[in-house]
C-alpha positions in Angstrom: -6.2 -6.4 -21.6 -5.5 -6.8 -25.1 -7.2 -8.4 -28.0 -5.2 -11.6 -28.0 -6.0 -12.3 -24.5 -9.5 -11.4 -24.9 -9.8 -13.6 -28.0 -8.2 -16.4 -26.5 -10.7 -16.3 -23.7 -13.4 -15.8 -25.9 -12.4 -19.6 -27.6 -11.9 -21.1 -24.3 -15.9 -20.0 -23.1 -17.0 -21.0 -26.7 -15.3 -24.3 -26.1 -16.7 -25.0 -22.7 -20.0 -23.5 -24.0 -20.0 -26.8 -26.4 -19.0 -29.2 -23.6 -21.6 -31.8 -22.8 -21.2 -34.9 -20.2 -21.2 -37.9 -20.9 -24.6 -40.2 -21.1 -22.8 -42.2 -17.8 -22.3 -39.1 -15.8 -26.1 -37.9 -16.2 -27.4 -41.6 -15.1 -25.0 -41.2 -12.0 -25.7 -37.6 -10.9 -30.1 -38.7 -11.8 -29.7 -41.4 -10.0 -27.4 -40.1 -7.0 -30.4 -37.4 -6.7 -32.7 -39.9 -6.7 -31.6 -42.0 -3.4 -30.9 -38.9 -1.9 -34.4 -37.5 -2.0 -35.9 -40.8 -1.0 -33.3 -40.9 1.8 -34.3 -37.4 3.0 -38.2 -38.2 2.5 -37.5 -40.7 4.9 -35.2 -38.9 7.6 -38.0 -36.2 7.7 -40.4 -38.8 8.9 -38.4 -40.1 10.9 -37.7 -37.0 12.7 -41.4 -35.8 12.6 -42.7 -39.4 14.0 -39.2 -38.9 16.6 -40.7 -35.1 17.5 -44.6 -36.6 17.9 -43.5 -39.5 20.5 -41.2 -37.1 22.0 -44.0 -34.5 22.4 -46.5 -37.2 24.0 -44.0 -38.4 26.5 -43.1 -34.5 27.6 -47.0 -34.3 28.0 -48.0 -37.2 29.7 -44.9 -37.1 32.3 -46.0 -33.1 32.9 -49.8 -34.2 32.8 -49.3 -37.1 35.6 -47.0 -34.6 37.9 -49.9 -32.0 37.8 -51.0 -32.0 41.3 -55.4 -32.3 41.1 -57.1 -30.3 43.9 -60.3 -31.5 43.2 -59.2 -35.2 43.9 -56.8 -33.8 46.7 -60.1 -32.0 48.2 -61.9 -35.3 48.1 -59.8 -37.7 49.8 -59.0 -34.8 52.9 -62.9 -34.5 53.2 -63.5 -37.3 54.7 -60.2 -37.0 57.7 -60.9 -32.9 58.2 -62.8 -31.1 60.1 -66.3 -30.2 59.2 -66.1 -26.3 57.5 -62.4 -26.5 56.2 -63.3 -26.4 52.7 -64.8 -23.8 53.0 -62.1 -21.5 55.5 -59.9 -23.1 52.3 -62.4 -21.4 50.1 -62.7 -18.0 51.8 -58.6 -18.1 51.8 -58.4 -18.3 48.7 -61.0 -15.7 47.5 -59.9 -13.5 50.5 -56.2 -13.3 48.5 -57.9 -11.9 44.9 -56.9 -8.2 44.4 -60.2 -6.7 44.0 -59.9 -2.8 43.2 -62.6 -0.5 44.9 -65.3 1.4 43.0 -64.2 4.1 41.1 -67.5 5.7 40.5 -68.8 7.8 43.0 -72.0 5.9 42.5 -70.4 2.9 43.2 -68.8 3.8 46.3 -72.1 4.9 47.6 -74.4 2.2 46.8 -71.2 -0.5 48.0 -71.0 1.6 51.7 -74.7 2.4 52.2 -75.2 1.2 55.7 -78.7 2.7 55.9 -81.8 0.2 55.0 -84.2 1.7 52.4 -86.6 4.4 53.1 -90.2 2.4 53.0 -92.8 4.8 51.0 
């Protein structure tokens, strides 16, 4: 690059250093930027109050589909058979996975068939 070319770029950034808008084209761009963060203050409530309603419906639809054993339980009580609660019950607690002793403590005082020695 030589030095006329520099200098001649050098004049043109000077010049466009110097440039300033016009009074019109700051109103327009102030007031452009103005609408548009009104309009997006909007839109985001509009999405947020969208996202809330949206959120209740999801929750109520799941919360009504939920099946309710204890209202289930209540209306069979009356049309079964005495003691099927509890067989239901025992099923249930019968289907835990309950891991043995692991003590040898344990073990013995869980499988002690013997009744205690009276002093």
């Amino acid at each position: 690059m030589n030095d006329e070319s520099f200098d001649e770029l050098i004049a043109l950034y000077r010049k466009v250093a110097r440039e300033t808008s016009s009074v019109h084209i700051d109103d327009r761009i102030l007031e452009f930027s103005t609408r548009t963060r009104r309009r997006g203050a909007q839109l985001s409530w509009q999405w947020f109050a969208a996202a809330a309603a949206s959120f209740a419906a999801l929750w109520l639809t799941i919360h009504a589909l939920q099946p309710h054993p204890a209202k289930a339980l209540a209306a069979t009580a009356e049309t079964v058979q005495p003691g099927w609660a509890d067989g239901v019950d025992r099923a249930y607690l019968l289907q835990m996975d309950v891991t043995p002793a692991s003590s040898p403590v344990a073990q013995y005082l869980m499988h002690e068939t013997e009744a205690p020695r009276k002093l």
